[in-house]
N, C-alpha and C positions, 0 to 999 in steps of 0.2 A: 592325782593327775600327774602325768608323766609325762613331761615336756620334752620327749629326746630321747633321754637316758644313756642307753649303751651307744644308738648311733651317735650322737651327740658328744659324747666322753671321745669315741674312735673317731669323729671327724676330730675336734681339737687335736688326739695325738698327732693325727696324720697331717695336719698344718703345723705342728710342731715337728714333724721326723722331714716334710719335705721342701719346708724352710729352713730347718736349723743349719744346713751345706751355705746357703743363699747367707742368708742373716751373718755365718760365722765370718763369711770369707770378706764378707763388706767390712763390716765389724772390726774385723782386722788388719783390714790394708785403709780402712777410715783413720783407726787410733795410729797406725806408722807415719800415714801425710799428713794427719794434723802432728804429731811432733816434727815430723820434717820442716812442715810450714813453722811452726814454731820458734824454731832452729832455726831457718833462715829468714824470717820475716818475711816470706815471700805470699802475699794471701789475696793472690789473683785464684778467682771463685774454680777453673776451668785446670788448675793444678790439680784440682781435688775430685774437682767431677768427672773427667776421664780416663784419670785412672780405674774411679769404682762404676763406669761404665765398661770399660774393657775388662772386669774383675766380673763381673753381672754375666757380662758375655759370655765367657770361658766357662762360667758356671753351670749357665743352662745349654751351654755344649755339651760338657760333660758331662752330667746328668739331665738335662732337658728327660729325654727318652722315660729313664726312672722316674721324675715327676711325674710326668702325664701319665705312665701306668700304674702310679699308686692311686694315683686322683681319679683316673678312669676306671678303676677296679672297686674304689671306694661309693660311687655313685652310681656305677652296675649292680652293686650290693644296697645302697641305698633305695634305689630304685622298686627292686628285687623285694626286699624286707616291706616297703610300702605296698608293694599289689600283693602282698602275702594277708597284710591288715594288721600288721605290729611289729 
């Protein structure tokens, strides 16, 4: 019984290929203001939060578009693959 299989393998890649931009950039600019706050002791919650809001932002500016045409391409195929019957 085959719960998936190939669609299932390709949606995980593709929420790894159209998150890993997203995840990096937080991920990144998260580990610099927690050493900054570190550094300064300064560890008002809203140091930290705005910055990886306005980092979030930028992100899906700049690729916003490219997400949603993997994502949308990925479940036209899904779609597709299911009224096919496999």
């Amino acid at each position: 019984m085959d719960a998936g299989g190939p669609l299932l393998r390709e949606g995980l890649a593709l929420v790894g290929s159209v998150g890993g931009p997203m995840f990096a950039a937080l991920f990144t600019l998260g580990l610099g203001l927690g050493v900054l706050q570190a550094a300064t002791q300064v560890n008002d919650p809203a140091v930290g939060f705005l910055p990886r809001l306005a980092a979030a932002a930028a992100v899906c500016a700049a690729l916003g578009s490219w997400m949603v045409e993997r994502l949308a391409g990925f479940v036209q195929a899904a779609f597709h693959q299911m009224a096919q019957g496999g």
